[in-house]
OpenMM code with the backbone's topology and positions (N, CA, C; nanometers):
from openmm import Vec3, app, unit

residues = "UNK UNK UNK UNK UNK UNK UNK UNK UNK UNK UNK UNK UNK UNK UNK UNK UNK UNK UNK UNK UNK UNK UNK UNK UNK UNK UNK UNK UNK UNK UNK UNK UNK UNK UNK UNK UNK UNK UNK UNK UNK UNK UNK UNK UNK UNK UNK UNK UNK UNK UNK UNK UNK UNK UNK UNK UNK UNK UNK UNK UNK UNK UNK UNK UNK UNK UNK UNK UNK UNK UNK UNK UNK UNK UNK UNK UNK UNK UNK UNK UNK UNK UNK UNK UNK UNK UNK UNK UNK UNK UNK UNK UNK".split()
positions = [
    Vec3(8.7655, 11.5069, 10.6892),
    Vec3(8.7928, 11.5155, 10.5465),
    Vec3(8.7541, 11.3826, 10.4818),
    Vec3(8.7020, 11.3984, 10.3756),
    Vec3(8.6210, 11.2811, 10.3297),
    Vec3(8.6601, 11.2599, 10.1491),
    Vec3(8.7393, 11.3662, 10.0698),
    Vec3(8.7840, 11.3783, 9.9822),
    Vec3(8.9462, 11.3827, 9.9444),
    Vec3(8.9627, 11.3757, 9.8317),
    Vec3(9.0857, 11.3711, 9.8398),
    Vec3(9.1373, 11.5119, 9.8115),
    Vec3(9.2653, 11.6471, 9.8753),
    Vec3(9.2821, 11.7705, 9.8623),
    Vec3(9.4095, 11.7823, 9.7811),
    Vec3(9.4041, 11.8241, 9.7097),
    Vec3(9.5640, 11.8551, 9.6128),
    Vec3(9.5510, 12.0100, 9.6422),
    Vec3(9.6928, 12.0472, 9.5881),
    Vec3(9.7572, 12.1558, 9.5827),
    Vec3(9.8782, 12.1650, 9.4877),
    Vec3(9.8777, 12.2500, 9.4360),
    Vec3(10.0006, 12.2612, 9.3459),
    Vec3(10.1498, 12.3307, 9.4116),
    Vec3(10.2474, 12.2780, 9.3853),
    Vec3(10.3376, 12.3799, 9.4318),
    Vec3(10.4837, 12.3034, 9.3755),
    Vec3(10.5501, 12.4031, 9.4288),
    Vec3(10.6956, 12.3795, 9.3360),
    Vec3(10.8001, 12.3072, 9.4310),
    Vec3(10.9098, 12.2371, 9.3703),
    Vec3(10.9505, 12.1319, 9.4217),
    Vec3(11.0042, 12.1845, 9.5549),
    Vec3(11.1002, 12.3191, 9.5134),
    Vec3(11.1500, 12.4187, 9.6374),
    Vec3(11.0325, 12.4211, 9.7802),
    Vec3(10.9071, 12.4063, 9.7323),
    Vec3(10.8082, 12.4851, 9.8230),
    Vec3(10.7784, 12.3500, 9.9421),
    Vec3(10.7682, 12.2279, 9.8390),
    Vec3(10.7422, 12.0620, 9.8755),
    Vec3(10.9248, 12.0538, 9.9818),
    Vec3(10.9761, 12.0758, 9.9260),
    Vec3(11.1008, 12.0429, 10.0446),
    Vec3(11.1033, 12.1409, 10.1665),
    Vec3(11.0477, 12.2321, 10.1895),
    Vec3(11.0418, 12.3036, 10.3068),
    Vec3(10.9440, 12.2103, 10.4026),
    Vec3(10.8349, 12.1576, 10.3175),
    Vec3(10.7602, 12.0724, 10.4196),
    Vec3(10.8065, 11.8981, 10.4761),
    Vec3(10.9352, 11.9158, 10.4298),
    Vec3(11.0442, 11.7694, 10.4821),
    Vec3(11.0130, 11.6400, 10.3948),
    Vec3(10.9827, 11.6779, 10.2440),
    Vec3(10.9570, 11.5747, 10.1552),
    Vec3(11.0992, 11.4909, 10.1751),
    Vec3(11.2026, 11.5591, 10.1658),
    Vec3(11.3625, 11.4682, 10.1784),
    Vec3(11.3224, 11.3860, 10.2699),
    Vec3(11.2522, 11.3611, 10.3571),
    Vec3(11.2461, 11.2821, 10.4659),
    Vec3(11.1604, 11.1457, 10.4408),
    Vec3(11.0075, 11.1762, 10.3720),
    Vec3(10.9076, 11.0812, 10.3877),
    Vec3(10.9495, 10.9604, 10.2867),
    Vec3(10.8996, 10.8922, 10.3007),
    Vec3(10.9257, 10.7434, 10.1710),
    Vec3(10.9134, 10.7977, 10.0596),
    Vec3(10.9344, 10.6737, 10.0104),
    Vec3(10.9519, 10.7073, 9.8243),
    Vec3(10.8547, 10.5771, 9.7783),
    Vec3(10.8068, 10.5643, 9.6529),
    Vec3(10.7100, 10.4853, 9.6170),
    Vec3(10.7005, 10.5129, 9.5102),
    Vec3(10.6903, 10.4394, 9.4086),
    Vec3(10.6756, 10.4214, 9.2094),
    Vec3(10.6003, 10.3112, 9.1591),
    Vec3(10.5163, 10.3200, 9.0509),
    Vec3(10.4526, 10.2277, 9.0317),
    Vec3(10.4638, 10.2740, 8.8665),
    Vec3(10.4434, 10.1339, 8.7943),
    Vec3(10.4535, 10.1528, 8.6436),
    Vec3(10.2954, 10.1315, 8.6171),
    Vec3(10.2489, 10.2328, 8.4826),
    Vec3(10.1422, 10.2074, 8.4376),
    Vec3(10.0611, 10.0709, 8.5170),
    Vec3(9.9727, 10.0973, 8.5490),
    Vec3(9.8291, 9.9524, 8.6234),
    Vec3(9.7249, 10.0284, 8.6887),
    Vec3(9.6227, 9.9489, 8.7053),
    Vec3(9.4812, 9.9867, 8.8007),
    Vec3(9.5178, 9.8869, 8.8966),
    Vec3(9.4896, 9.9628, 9.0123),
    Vec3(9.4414, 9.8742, 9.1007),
    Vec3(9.4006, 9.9186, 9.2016),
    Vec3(9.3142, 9.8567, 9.2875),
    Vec3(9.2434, 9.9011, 9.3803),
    Vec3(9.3038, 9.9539, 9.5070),
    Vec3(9.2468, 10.0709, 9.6088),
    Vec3(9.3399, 10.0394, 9.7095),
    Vec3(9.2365, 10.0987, 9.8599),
    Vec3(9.2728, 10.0824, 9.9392),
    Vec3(9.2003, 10.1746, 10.0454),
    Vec3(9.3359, 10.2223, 10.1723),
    Vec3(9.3135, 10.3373, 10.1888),
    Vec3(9.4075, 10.3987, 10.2961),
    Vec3(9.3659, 10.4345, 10.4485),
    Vec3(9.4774, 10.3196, 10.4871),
    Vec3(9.4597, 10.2561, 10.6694),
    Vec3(9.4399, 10.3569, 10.7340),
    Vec3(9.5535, 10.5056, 10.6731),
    Vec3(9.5813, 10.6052, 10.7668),
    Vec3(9.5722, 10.7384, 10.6289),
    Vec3(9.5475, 10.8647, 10.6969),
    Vec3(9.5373, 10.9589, 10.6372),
    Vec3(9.7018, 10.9651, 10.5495),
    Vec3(9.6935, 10.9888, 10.4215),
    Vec3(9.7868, 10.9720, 10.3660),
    Vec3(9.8809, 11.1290, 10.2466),
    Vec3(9.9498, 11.1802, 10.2893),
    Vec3(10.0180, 11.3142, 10.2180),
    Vec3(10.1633, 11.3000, 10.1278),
    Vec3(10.1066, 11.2955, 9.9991),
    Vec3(10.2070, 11.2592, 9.8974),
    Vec3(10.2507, 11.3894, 9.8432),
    Vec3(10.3997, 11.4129, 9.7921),
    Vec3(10.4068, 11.5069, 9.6738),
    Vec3(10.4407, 11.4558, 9.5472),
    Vec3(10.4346, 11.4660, 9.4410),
    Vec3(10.4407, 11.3620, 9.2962),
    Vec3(10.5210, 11.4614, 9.2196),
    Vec3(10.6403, 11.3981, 9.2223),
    Vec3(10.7412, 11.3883, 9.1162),
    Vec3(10.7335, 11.3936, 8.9539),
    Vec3(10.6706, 11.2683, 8.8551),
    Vec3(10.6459, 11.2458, 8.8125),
    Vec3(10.5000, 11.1475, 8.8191),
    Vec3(10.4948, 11.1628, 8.6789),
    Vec3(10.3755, 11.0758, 8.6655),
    Vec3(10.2172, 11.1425, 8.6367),
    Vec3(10.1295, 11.0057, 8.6075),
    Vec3(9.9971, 11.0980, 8.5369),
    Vec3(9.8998, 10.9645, 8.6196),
    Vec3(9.8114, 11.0166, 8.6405),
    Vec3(9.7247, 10.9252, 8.7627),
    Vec3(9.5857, 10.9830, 8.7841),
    Vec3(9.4949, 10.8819, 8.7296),
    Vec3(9.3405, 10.8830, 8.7753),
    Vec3(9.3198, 10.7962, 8.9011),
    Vec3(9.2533, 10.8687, 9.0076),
    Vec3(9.2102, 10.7847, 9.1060),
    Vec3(9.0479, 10.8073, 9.1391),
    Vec3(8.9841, 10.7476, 9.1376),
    Vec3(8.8451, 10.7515, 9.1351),
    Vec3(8.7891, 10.6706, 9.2428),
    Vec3(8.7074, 10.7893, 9.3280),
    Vec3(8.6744, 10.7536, 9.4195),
    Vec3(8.5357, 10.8031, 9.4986),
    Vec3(8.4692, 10.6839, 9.5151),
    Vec3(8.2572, 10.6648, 9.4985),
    Vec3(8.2547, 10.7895, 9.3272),
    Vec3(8.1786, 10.8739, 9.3161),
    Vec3(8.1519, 10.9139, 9.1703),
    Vec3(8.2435, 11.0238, 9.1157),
    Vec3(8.3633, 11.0565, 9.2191),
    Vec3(8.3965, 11.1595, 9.1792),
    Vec3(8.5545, 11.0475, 9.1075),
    Vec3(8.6495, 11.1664, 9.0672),
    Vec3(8.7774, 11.1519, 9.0516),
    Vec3(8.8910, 11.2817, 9.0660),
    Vec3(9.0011, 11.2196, 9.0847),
    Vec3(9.0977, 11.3395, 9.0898),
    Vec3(9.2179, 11.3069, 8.9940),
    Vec3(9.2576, 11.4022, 8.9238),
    Vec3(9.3897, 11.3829, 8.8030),
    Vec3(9.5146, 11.4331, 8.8843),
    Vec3(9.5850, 11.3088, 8.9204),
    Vec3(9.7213, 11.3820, 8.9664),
    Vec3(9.8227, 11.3734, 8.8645),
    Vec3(9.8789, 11.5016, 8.8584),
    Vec3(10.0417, 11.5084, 8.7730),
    Vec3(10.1204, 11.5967, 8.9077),
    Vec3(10.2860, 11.5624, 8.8045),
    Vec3(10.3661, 11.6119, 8.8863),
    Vec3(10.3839, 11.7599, 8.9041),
    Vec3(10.3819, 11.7949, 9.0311),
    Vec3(10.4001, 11.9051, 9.1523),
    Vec3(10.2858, 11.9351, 9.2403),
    Vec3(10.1880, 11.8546, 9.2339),
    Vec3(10.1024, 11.8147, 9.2990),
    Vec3(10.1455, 11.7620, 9.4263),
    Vec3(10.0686, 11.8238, 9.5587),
    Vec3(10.0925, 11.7707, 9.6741),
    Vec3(9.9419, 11.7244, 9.6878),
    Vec3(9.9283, 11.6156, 9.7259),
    Vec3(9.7792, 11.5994, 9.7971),
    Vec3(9.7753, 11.4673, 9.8818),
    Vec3(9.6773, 11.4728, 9.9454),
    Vec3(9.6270, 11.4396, 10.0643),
    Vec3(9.4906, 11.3640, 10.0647),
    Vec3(9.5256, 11.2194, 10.0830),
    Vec3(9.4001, 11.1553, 10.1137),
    Vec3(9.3594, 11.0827, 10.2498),
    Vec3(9.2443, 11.0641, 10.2688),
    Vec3(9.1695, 11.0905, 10.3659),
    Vec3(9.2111, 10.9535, 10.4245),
    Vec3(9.2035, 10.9231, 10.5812),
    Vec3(9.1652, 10.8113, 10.6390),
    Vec3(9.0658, 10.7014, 10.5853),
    Vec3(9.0736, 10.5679, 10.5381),
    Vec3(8.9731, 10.5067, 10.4978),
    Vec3(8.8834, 10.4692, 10.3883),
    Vec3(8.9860, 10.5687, 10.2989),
    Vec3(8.9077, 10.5714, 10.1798),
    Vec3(8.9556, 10.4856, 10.1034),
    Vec3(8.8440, 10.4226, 10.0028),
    Vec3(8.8224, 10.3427, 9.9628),
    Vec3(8.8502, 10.4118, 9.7775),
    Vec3(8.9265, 10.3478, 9.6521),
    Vec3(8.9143, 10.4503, 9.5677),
    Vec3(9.0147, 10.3154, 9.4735),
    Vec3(8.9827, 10.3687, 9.3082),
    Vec3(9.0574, 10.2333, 9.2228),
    Vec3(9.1943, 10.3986, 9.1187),
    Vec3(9.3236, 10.2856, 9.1624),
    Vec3(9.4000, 10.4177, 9.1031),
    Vec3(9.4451, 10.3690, 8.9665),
    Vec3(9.4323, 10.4582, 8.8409),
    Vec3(9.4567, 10.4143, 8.7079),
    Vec3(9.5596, 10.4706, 8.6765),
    Vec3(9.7403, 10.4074, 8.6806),
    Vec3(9.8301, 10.4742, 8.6468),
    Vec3(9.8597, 10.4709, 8.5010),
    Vec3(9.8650, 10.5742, 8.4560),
    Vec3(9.8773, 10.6586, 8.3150),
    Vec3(10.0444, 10.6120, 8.2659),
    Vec3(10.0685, 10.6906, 8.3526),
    Vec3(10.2162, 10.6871, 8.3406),
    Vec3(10.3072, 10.6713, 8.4484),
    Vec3(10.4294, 10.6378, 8.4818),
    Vec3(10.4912, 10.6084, 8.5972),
    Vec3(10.4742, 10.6988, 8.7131),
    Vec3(10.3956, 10.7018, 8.8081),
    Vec3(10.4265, 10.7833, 8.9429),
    Vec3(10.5728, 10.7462, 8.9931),
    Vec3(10.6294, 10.8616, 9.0613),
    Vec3(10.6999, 10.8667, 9.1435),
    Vec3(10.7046, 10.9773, 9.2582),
    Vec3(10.6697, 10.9158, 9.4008),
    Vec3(10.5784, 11.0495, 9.4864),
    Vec3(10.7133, 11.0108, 9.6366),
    Vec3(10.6507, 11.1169, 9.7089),
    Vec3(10.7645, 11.1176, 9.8262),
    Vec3(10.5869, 11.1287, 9.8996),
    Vec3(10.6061, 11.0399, 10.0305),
    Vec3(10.4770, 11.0230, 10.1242),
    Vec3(10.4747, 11.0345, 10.2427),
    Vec3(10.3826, 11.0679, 10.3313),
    Vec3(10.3633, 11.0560, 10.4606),
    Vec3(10.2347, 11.0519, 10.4990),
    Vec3(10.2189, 10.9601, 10.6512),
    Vec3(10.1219, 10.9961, 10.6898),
    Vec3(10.0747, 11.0553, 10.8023),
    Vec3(9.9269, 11.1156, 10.8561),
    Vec3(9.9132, 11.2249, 10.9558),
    Vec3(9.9733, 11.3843, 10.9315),
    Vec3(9.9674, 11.3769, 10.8056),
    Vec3(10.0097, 11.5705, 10.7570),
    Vec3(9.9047, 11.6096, 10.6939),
    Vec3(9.8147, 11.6404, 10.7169),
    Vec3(9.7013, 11.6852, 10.6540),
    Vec3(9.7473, 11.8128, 10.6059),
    Vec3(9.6997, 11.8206, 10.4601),
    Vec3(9.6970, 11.9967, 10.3828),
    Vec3(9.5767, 12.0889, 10.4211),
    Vec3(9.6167, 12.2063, 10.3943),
    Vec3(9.4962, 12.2790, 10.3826),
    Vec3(9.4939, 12.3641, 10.2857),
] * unit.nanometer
topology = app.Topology()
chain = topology.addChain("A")
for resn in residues:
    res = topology.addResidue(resn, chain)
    for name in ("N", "CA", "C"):
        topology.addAtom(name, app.Element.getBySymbol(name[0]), res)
């Protein structure tokens, strides 16, 4: 996987897959750059988020689950406050 995969789903649907469990993480409005060590599976709470990565981009809002790739390299433009529950090695499909 070389892109980043979202999915939509409802908060009920995100806690069957053990979101109560993974970290928690918030960031206020900023850009900044980032690259991910390890394949990385968030669900988003809140928040409004451009992440752009080589020519493409992806718009995350909240009930969004998605999934980014091992290694990737990508600059994230927070809109508005994220607040996501995370893990890594859970790849979506």
């Amino acid at each position: 996987m070389s892109k980043i995969v979202t999915k939509t789903m409802t908060l009920e649907e995100a806690k069957k897959l053990g979101i109560d469990s993974w970290g928690r993480w918030e960031c206020e409005p900023s850009t900044f750059d980032w690259e991910y060590p390890e394949q990385e599976t968030a669900y988003v709470f809140e928040g409004d988020v451009i992440v752009k990565h080589g020519e493409e981009q992806t718009h995350i809002t909240p009930g969004m689950l998605v999934s980014f790739p091992k290694g990737m390299k990508c600059v994230w433009e927070v809109r508005k406050t994220i607040k996501k529950a995370y893990t890594f090695n859970f790849p979506i499909e």
